[in-house]
MIKOL-259530 format. One record per residue (C-alpha): z, x, y. Coordinates in steps of 0.2 Angstrom, whole numbers, padded with zeros to 4 digits, always signed. Each point is the difference from the previous one (the first is absolute). Layout:
# residues N
ZXY...
# end
This chain:
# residues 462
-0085-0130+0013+0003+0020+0002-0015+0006+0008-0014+0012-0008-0005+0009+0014+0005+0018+0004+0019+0000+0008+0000+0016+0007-0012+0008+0013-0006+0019+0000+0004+0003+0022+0012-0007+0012-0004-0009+0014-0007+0016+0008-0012+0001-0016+0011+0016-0004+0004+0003-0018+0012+0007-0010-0002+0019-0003-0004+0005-0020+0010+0017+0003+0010+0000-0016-0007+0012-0014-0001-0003-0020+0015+0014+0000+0009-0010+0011-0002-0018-0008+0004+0009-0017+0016+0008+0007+0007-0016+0008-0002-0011-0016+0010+0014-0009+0013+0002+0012+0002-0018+0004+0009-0003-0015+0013+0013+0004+0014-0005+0012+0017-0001+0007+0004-0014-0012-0006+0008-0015+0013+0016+0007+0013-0007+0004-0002-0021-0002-0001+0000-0019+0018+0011-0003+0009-0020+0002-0014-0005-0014+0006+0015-0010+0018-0008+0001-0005-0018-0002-0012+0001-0016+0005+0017-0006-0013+0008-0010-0009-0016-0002-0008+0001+0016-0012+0013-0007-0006-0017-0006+0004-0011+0017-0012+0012+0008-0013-0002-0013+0000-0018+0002-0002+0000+0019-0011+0014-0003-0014-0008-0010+0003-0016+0010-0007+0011+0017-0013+0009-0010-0007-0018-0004+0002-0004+0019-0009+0017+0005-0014-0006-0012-0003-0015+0008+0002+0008+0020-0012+0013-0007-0013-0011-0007+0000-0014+0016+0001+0018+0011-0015+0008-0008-0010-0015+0002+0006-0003+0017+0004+0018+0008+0013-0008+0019+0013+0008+0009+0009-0018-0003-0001+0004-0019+0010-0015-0008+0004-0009+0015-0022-0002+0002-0001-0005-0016+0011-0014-0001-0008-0006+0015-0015+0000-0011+0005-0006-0014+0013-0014+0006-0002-0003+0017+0003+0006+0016+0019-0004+0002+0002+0009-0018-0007+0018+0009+0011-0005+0016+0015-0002-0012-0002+0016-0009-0004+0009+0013+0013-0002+0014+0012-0001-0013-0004+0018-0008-0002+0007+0018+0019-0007+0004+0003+0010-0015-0008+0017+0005+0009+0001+0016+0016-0005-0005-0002+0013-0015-0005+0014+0013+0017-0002+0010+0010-0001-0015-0009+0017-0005+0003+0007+0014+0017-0003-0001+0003+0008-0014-0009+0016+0004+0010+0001+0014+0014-0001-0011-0006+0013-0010-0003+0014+0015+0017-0006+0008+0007+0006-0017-0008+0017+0002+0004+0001+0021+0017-0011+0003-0001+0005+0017-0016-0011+0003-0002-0018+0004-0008-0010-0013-0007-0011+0011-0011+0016+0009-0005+0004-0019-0007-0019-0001-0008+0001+0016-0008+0016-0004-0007-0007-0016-0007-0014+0008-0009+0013+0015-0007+0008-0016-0008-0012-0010-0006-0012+0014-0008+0013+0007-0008+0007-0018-0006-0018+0000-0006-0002+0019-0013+0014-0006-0013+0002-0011+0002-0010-0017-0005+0018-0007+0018+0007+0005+0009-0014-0010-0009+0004-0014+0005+0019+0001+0018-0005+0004+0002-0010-0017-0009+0011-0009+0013+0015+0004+0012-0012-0002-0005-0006-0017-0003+0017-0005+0017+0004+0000+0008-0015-0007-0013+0003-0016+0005+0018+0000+0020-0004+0001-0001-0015-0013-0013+0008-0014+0013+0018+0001+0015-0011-0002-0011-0009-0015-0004+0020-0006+0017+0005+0002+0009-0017-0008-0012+0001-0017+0006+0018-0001+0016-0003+0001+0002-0015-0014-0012+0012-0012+0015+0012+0002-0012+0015+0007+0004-0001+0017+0012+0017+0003+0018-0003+0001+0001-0018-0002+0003-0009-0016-0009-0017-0007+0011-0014+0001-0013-0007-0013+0001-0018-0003+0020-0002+0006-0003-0009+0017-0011-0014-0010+0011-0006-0012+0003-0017+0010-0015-0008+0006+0008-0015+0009+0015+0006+0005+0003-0016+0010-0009-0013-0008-0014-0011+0004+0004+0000+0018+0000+0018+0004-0018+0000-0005-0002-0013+0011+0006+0008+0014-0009+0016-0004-0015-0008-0002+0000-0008+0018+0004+0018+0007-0015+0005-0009-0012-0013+0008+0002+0004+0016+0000+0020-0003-0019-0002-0001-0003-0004+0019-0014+0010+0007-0013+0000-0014-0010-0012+0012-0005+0011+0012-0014+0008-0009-0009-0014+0001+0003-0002+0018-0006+0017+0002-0013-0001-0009-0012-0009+0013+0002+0016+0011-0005+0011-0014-0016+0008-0002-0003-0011-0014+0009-0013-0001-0004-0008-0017-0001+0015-0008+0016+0006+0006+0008-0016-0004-0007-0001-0019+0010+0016-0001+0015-0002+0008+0002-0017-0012-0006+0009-0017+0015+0014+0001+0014-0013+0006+0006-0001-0019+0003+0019-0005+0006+0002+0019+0012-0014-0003+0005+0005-0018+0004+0018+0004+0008-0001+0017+0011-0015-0004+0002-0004-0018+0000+0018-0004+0011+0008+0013+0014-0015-0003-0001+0002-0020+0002+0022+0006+0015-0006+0011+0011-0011-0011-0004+0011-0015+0007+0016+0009+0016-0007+0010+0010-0016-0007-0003-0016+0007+0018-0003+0005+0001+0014+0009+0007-0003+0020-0011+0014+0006-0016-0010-0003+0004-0013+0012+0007+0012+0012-0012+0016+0001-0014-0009-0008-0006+0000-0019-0012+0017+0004+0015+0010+0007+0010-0008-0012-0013+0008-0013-0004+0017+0010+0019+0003+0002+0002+0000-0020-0014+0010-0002+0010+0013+0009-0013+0001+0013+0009+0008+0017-0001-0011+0015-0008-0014-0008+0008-0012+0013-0010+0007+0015-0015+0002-0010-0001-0018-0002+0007-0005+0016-0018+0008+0008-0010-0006-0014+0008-0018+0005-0004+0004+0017-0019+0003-0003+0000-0016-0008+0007-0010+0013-0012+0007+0012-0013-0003-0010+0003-0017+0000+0002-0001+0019-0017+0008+0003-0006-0011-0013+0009-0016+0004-0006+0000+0019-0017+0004-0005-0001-0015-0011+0009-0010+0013-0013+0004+0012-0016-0003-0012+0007-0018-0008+0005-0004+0020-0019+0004+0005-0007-0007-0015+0008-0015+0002-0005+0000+0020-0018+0003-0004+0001-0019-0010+0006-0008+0016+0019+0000-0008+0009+0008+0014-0002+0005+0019-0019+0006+0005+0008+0018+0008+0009+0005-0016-0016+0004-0007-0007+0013+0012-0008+0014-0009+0000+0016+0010-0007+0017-0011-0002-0012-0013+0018-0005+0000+0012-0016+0003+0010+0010+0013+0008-0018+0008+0004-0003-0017+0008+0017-0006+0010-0003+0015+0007-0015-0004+0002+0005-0018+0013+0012+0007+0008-0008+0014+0005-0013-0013+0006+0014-0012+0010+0010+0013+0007-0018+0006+0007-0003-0022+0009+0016+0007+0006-0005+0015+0005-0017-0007+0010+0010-0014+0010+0009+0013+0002-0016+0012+0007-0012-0015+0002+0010-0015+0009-0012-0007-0011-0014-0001-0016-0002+0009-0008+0015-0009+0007-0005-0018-0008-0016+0003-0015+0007+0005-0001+0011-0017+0004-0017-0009-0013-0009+0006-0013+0014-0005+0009+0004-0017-0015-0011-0011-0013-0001+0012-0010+0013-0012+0000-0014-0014-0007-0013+0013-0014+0015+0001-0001+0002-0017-0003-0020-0006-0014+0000+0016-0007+0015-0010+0001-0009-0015-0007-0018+0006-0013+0008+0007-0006+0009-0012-0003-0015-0012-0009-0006+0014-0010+0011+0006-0006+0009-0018-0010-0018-0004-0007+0001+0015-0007+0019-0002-0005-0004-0016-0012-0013+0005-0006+0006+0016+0001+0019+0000+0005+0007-0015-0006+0021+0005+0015-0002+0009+0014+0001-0014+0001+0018+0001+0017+0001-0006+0005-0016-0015+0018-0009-0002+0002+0004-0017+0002-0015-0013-0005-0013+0016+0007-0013+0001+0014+0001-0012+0008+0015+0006+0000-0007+0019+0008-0013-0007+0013+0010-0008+0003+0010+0015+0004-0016+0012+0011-0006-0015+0009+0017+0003+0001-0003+0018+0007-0017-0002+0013+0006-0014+0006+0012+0014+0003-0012+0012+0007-0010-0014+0014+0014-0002+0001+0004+0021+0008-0017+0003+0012+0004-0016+0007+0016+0007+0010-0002+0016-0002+0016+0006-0022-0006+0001+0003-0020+0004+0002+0003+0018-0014+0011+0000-0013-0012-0010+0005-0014+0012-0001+0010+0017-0018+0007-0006-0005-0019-0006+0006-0009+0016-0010+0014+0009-0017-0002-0010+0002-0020+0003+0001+0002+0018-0013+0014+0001-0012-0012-0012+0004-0017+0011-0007+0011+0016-0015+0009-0011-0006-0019-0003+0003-0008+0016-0011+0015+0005-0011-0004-0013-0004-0019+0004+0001+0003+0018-0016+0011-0002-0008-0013-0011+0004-0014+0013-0010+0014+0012-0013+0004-0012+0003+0016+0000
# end
């Protein structure tokens, strides 16, 4: 039976606990811009090509599937504010190999994300400097943001914020500027009106598949706010927030940007796979240097995500630590922060990188295959443990439920029919088979150690 008890501790082994340095302006900043990345940049120009202007509605559908899974995180994160977010509360709700699952399995993911963001920044400066190694640029980035997250929590929180300020500022001009120019007033540019919308499946059924699996996964780091949340000055508060604006959030910076996008510049058009759907748009709005001005904007984003990506590492590794799931020194608080496991965080990450130079060919692909669905796992632990743990806050402490899955439990249940359906059409595809079987081998493995662990300390009466 999954225990009842608390699965996460406020102190380390040297009663030193996590620092509450993040600020109401910070948490509200990192839910906005954690919706904004790389892949929404750059990722969703092959969507563009694969569903055409029906991936206005791929996104839409992948959309409301997260805002249901950012309800049901929001309302188990609210009620139990932990670094360990998810990850806790499947331990909670399931059992102790559930939380031990989840939980390595979105830390592998973290650190193998970092290094392939680093990658690409490098990529980007390397553009800007030929005469540089990219490999110094990655090393750099790594200095940087290990070290923003070796100090105080309070200096991530400023990082990100910056960070999201500008991708917010960069995404709402192009949204001002885009609107403009399909109302036919922006000057010296004429509406294409409703031209590039004539087809709305130009290839079929199965190009909205294959936009709407590219959509899925262009969601990745909503789920930090909640981890964030249990260093913020109030963490329930902050939370209820973060959670309540996740649907205009998503239905602006997603749906409305891709609907801007293939409206402006046709869907068929080679340029949106290779400059990217936002240059692609920019450079028909005539706007001079577009290319560059999204190659930095991409740049922010993909150092956002680094700084936020080790930092969540770091707090799911310490979290899970603190429930007796890893080694004890991993968990060291120092300042009130997991300095052993920010380190590791980005050892791990900068050896992605090195991996990618070493055996480009294969080891590093296989690595990236094997991560490829490990946020679905996530999402159906978040799901399960929802429909758990709302009965049993019902019942025994109802003040808690400051934030409410809407419709419960029906909509839960649509949402893990959603996640399911997706798998469904990953093992369809080839291009997502390998990936679906490379993630599932990996959460078996991870899940048969998680409960050897489990009855081992039941056998110890621990």
């Amino acid at each position: 039976m999954p225990s009842t008890t608390p699965v996460e501790t406020p102190t380390d082994t040297d009663g030193v606990s996590l620092s509450h340095g993040l600020k109401q302006r910070h948490l509200s900043m990192i839910a906005l811009g954690g919706v904004i990345g790389a892949g929404l940049f750059v990722g969703s120009g092959a969507g563009i090509a694969a569903a055409g202007p029906s991936i206005v509605i791929a996104y839409a559908l992948s959309g409301l599937l997260v805002m249901l899974v950012m309800r049901m995180l929001g309302e188990m994160s609210a009620a139990y504010p932990s670094s360990g977010s998810f990850s806790s509360h499947a331990e909670r709700a399931i059992g102790p190999w559930a939380g031990f699952t989840a939980g390595w399995a979105f830390w592998v993911l973290l650190c193998t994300a970092v290094g392939l963001e680093g990658i690409g920044a490098a990529q980007i400066v390397h553009g800007w400097l030929p005469g540089t190694p990219e490999w110094a640029w990655v090393a750099l980035f790594m200095v940087v943001f290990c070290g923003t997250n070796l100090a105080a929590v309070k200096n991530f929180g400023e990082f990100e914020f910056w960070f999201a300020a500008l991708k917010v500022g960069a995404i709402s001009l192009f949204l001002v500027l885009g609107v403009l120019a399909l109302a036919g007033v922006l000057p010296g540019t004429d509406s294409p009106g409703g031209s590039n919308l004539t087809e709305l499946l130009p290839n079929g059924g199965e190009g909205l598949v294959i936009g709407l699996l590219a959509s899925v996964f262009a969601y990745g780091g909503l789920e930090t706010v909640t981890i964030a949340a249990a260093e913020s000055e109030n963490p329930v508060r902050g939370v209820a927030r973060a959670v309540r604006t996740a649907m205009w959030r998503i239905a602006l910076f997603y749906v409305g940007s891709m609907a801007v996008v293939v409206a402006l510049v046709p869907w068929d058009s080679p340029q949106v796979v290779e400059d990217g759907p936002y240059v692609a748009a920019l450079d028909r709005l005539g706007i001079p240097g577009a290319g560059q001005l999204m190659n930095v904007v991409v740049l922010v984003a993909l150092l956002s995500a680094m700084n936020a990506n080790i930092y969540g590492a770091s707090r799911i590794g310490y979290s899970l630590v603190e429930r007796g799931q890893g080694p004890a020194w991993l968990g060291r608080v120092s300042g009130g922060v997991p300095r052993a496991a920010v380190l590791v965080s980005s050892v791990f990450g900068f050896l992605c990188v090195l991996l990618s130079y070493w055996r480009p060919d294969d080891v590093f692909a296989w690595l990236l295959n094997m991560i490829g669905a490990v946020i679905l796992v996530v999402w159906i632990f978040i799901a399960v443990s929802q429909l758990r743990l709302r009965r049993r806050l019902e019942r025994e402490t109802p003040e808690r439920l400051a934030v409410r899955m809407w419709a419960f439990p029906w909509l839960t249940w649509v949402a893990l029919a959603g996640m399911v359906t997706v798998f469904v059409l990953m093992a369809r595809e080839p291009d997502t088979r390998v990936q679906l079987y490379s993630t599932g081998a990996m959460t078996l493995a991870l899940a048969a150690v998680g409960y050897a662990w489990q009855r081992t300390r039941a056998r110890a009466g621990r």
